[in-house]
VOKEGU-696023 format. One record per residue (C-alpha): residue in three letters; x, z, y. Coordinates in nm, 4 decimals. Each point is the difference from the previous one (the first is absolute). Layout:
N
{ALA,{X,Z,Y}}
...
//
This chain:
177
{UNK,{6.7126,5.1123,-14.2266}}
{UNK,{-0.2326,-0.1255,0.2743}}
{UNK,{0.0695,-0.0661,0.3234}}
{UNK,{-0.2417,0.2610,0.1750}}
{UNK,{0.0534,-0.1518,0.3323}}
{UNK,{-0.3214,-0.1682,-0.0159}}
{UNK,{-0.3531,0.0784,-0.1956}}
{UNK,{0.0155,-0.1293,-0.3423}}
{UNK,{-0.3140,-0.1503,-0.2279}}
{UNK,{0.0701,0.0043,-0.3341}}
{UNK,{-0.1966,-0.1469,-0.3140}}
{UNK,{0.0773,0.1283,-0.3439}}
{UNK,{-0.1946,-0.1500,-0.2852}}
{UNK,{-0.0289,0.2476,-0.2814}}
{UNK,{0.0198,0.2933,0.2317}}
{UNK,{-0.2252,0.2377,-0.1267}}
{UNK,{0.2796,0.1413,-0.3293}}
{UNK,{0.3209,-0.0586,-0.1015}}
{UNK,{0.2828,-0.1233,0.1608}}
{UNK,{-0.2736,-0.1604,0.2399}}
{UNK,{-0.1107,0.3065,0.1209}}
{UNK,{0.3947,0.1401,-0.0015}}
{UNK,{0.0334,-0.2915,0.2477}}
{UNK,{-0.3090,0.0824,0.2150}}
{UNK,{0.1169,0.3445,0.0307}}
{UNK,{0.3385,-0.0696,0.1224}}
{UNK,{-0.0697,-0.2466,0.2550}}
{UNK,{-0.3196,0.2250,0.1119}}
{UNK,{0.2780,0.2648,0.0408}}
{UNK,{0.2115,-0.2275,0.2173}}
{UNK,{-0.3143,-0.0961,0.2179}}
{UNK,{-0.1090,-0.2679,-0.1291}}
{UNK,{-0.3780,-0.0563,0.0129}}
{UNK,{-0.0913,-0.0797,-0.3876}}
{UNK,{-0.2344,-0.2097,-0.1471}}
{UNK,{-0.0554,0.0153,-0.3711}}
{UNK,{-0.3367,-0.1460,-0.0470}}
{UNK,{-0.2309,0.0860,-0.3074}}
{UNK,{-0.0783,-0.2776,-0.2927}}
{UNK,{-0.3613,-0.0272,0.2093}}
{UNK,{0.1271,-0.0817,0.3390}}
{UNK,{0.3033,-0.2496,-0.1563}}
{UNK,{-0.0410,-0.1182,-0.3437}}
{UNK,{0.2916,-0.1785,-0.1152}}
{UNK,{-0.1311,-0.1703,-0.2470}}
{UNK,{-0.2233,-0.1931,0.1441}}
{UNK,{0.1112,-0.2585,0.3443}}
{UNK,{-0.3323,0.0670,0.1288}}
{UNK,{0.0634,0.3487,0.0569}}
{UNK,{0.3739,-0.0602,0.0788}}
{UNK,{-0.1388,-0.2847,0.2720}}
{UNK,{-0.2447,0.2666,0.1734}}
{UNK,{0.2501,0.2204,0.0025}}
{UNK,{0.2009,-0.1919,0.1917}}
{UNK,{-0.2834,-0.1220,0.2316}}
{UNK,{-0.1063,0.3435,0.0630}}
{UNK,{0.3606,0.0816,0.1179}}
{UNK,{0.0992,-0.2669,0.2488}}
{UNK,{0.1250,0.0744,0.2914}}
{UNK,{0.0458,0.4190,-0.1060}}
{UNK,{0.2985,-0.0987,-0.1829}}
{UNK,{0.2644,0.1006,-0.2650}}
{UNK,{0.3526,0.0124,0.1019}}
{UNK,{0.1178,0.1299,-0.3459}}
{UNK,{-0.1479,-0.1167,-0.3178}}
{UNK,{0.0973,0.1682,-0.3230}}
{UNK,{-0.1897,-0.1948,-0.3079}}
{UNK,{-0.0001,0.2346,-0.2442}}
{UNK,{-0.2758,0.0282,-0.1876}}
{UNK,{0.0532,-0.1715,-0.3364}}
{UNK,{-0.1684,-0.0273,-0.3472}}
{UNK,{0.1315,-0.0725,-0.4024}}
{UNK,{-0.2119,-0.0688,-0.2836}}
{UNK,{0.2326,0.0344,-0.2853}}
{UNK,{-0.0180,-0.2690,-0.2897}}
{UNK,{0.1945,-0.1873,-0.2251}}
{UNK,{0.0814,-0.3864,0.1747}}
{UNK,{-0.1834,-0.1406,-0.3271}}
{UNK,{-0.3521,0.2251,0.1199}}
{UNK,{0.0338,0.0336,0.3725}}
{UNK,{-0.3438,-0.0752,0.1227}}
{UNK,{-0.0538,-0.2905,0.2370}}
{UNK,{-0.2275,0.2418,0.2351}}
{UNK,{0.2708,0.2735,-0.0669}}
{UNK,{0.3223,-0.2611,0.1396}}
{UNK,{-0.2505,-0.1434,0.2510}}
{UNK,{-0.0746,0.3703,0.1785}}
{UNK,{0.3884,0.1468,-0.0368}}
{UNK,{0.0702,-0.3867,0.2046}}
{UNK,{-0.2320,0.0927,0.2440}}
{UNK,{0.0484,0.3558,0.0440}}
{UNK,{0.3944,0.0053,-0.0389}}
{UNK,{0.0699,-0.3083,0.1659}}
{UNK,{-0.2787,-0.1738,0.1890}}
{UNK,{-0.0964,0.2699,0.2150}}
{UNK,{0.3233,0.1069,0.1384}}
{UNK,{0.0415,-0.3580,0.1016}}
{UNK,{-0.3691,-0.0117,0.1417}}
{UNK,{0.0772,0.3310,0.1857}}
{UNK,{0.3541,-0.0987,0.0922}}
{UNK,{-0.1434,-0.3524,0.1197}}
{UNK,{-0.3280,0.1985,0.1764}}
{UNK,{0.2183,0.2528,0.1846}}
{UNK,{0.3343,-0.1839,0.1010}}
{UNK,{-0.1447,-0.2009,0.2981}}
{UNK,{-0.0434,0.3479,0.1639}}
{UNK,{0.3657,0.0978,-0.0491}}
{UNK,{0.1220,-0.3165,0.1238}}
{UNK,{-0.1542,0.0568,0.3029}}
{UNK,{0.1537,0.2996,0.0679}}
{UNK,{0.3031,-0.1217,-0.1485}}
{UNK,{0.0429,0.2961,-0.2075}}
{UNK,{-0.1062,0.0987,-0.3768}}
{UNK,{0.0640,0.1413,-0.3404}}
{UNK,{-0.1153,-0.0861,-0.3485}}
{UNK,{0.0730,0.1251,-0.2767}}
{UNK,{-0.1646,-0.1418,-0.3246}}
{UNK,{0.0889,0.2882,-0.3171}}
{UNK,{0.0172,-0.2330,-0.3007}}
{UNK,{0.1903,0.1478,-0.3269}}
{UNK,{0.3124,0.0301,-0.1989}}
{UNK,{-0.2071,-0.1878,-0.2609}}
{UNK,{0.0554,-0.3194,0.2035}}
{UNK,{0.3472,0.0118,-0.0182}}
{UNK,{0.0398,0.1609,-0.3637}}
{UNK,{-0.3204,0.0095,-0.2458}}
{UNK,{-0.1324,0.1328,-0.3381}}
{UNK,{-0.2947,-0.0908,-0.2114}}
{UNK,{-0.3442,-0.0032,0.0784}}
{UNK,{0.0867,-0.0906,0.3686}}
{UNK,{0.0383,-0.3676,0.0542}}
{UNK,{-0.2971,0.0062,0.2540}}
{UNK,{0.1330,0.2801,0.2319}}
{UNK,{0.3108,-0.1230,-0.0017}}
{UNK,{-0.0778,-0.3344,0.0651}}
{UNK,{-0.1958,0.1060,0.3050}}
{UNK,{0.2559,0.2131,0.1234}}
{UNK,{0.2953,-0.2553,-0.0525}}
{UNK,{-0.2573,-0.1994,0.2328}}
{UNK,{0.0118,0.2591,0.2129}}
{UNK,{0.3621,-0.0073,0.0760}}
{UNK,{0.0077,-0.3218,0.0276}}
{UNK,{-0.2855,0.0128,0.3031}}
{UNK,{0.1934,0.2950,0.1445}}
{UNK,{0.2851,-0.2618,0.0189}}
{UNK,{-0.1437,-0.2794,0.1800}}
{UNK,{-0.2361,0.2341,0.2219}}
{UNK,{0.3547,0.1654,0.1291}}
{UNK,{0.1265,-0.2978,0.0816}}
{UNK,{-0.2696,-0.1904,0.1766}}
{UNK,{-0.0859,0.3300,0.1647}}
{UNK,{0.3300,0.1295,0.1010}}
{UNK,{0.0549,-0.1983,0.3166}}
{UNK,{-0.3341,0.1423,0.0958}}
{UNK,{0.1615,0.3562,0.0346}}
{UNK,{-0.2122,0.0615,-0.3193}}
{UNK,{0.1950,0.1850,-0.3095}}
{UNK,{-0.1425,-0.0733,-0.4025}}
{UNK,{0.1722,0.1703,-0.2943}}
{UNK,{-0.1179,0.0590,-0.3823}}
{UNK,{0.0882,0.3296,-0.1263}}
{UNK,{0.0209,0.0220,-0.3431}}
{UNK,{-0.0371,0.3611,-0.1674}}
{UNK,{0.0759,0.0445,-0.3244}}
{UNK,{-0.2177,0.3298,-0.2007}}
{UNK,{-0.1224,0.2063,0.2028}}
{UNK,{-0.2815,0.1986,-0.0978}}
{UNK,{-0.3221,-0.0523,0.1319}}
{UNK,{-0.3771,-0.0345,-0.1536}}
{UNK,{0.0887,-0.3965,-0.0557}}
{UNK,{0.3540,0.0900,-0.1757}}
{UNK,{-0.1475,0.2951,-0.2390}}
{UNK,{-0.3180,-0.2632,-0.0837}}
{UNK,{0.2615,-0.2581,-0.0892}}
{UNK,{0.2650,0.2056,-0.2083}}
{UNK,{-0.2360,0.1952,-0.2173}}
{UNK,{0.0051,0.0043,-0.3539}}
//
């Protein structure tokens, strides 16, 4: 739960279906303002976007950051793509850390944050055709870790939450015969 003592700002990557949008509609319900921008407004596949983003927010400010959008190609290791690995690495793992990294000077000023990066029960446990995704989100975690502890004395809380199936658009694509 949220602390409604004060107005929240949250940022949810991925917000528009799924569990992002189960997300946005929670916290919207708990009165937080939400903010789940389009592909066109914040592309995370490309830094440009990701940078402009960020520019075009300074100063507004995000005191919770969920980074959940997320994307996997399947293939077998042998055939993964290098464009395919190279776009689940920046999607998956480079923007939450260009996000987290864009938005976090804002929380330590006010000495108070949240972020919560969703990365996968594939990058704990795994199955074929995945190496990518789960490489990426193993990557995840392991940014979640470090961000929580150079961010924690800053009032500012990180966690990785890692769902295992749960059926969404990305899920169904992924598990179809």
């Amino acid at each position: 739960m949220v602390n409604l003592t004060k107005h929240h700002k949250a940022l949810i990557t991925g917000g528009s279906r799924g569990l992002g949008a189960a997300m946005a509609s929670l916290l919207e319900d708990q009165g937080v303002e939400v903010i789940a921008p389009t592909r066109d407004v914040l592309d995370l596949s490309r830094m440009e976007s990701i940078a402009a983003y960020i520019a075009s927010e300074q100063g507004k400010g995000f005191d919770i950051i969920i980074n959940n959008a997320g994307i996997n190609l399947l293939n077998e290791l042998t055939h993964v793509k290098d464009e395919d690995w190279q776009i689940m690495l920046q999607v998956n793992l480079t923007a939450p850390m260009a996000l987290i990294r864009g938005f976090s000077p804002y929380m330590k000023a006010q000495k108070w944050g949240r972020i919560v990066n969703i990365s996968s029960i594939f990058s704990l446990v795994t199955r074929e055709n995945r190496s990518a995704y789960s490489a990426t989100k193993a990557g995840l975690n392991g940014l979640t870790r470090t961000a929580a502890v150079e961010l924690a004395p800053h009032g500012i809380l990180v966690n990785a939450v890692c769902p295992g199936y749960v059926e969404t658009e990305l899920t169904f694509v992924n598990n179809s015969p």
